[in-house]
C-alpha positions as CSV (number, residue, x, y, z in Angstrom):
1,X,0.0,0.0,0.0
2,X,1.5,3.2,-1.2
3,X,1.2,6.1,1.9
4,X,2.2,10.1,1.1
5,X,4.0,12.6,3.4
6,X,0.9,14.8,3.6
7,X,3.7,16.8,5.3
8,X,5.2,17.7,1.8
9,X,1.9,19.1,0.3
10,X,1.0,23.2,1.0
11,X,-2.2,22.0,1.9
12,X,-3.5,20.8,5.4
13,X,-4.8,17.5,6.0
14,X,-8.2,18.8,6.9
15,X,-8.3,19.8,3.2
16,X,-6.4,16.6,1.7
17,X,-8.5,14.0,2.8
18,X,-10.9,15.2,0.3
19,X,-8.2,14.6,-2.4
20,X,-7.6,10.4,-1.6
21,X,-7.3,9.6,-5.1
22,X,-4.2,12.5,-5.9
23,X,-0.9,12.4,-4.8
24,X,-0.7,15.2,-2.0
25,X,2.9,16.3,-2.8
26,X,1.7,17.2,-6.2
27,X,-1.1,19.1,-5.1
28,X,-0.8,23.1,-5.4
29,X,-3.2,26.0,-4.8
30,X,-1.4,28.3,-7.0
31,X,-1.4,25.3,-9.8
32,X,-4.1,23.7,-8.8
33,X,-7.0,26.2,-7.1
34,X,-9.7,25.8,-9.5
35,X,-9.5,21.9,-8.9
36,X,-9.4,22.0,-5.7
37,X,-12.1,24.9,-4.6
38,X,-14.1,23.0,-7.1
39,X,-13.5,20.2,-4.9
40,X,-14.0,21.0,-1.3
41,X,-17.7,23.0,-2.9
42,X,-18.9,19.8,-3.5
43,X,-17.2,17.6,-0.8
44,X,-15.5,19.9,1.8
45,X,-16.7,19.6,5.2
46,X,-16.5,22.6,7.6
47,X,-13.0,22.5,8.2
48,X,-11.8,22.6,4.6
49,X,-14.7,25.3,4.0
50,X,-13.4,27.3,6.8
51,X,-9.5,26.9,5.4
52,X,-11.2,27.6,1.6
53,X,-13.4,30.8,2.4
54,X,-9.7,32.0,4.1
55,X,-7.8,31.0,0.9
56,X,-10.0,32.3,-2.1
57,X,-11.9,35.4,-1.9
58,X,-16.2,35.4,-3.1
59,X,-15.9,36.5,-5.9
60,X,-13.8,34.3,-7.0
61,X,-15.5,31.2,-5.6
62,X,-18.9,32.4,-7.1
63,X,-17.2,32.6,-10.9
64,X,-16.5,28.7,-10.4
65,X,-20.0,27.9,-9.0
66,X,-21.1,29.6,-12.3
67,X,-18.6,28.0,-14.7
68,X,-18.0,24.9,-13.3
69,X,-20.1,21.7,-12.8
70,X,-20.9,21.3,-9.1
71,X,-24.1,19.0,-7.9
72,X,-27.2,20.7,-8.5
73,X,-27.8,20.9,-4.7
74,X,-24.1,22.0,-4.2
75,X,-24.4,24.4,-6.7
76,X,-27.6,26.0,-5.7
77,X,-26.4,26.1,-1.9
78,X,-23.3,28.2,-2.5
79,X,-25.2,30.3,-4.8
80,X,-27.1,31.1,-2.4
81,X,-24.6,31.1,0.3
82,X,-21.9,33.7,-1.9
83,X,-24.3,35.6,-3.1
């Protein structure tokens, strides 16, 4: 079984859990922010929404709620929620 230094990722384990099936040392904000805000909208619990609404600022989460699939439910919640 292959394990990861979640250490060596710039993201915090509260947030990589939602990530199981990518290898956290590869994982970026700066490269990867759109892939992972998409993420933790439609998966993140309070913790990696918390660490998320700190990282990225409305407006930009509410550009990928409009231009990016998200669950019906999750999409209608945050746009709602960052509106």
């Amino acid at each position: 079984m292959l394990r990861y230094n979640i250490s060596m990722s710039n993201l915090p384990k509260e947030v990589l859990k939602f990530f199981w099936g990518d290898k956290p040392e590869e994982l970026d904000w700066e490269k990867h922010k759109v892939y992972i805000s998409k993420t933790i909208l439609g998966k993140g619990d309070v913790l990696a929404i918390k660490w998320l609404l700190k990282k990225a600022d409305k407006k930009y989460l509410r550009n990928i709620v409009e231009t990016k699939r998200l669950d019906p439910k999750s999409k209608n919640f945050w746009s709602i929620y960052l509106s």
